[in-house]
N, C-alpha and C positions, 0 to 999 in steps of 0.2 A: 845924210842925203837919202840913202835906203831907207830909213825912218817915215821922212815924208812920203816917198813913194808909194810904200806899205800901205800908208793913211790914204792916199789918195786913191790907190788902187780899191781901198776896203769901201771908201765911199762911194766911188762908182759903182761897184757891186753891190751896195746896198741899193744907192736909186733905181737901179734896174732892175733889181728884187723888188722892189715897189713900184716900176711901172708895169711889169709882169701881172702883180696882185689887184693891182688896178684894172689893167685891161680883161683879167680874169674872170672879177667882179665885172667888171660892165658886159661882158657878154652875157652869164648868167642873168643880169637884170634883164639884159636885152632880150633874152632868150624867153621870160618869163612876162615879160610887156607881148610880146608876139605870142604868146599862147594866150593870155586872155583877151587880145582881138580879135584872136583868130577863132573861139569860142564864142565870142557877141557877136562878130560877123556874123558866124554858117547861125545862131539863132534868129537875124536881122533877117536870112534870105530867104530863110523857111516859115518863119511870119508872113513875111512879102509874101512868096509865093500863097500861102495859104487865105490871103485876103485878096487876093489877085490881081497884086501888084506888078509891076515892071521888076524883077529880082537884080537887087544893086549887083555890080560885078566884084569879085574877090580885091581890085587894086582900087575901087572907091573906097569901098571899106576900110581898108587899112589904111588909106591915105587918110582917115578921118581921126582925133583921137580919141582916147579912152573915151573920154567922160561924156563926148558927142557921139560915140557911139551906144554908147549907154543910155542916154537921153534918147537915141532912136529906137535903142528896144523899147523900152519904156512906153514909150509911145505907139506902136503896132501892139505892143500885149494888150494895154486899154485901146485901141481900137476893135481887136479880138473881140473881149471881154462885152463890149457896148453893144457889138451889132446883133441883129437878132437872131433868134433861134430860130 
């Protein structure tokens, strides 16, 4: 009976050692998704501003994802780039 115990005890302790490493990793990803919006944003508002735009607020921005916000730099640089000198 101590035997199973032993086992049962060693596996619980391992799943918790794996949801530890799990939740570890997800905060690092987390942490590392949130710096690169948080980098396209402040380049999204300083575009805006510089074309004189309405400047989106910091909680639009992050409520938008990566790739959409990407696609809106994208798109104020070439509007930059177009307008004239």
């Amino acid at each position: 009976m101590g035997t199973v115990r032993c086992a049962e005890e060693g596996r619980e302790a391992g799943r918790e050692e794996g949801r530890e490493e799990g939740r570890e990793a997800g905060r690092e990803e987390g942490e590392q998704l949130g710096l690169e919006k948080g980098k396209l944003a402040g380049k999204v508002q300083m575009l805006e501003e510089l074309l004189g735009d309405s400047v989106s607020t910091d909680q639009e921005l992050v409520d938008l994802g990566l790739a959409t916000l990407a696609a809106r730099l994208a798109e104020l640089q070439q509007r930059l780039r177009d307008r004239p000198a």
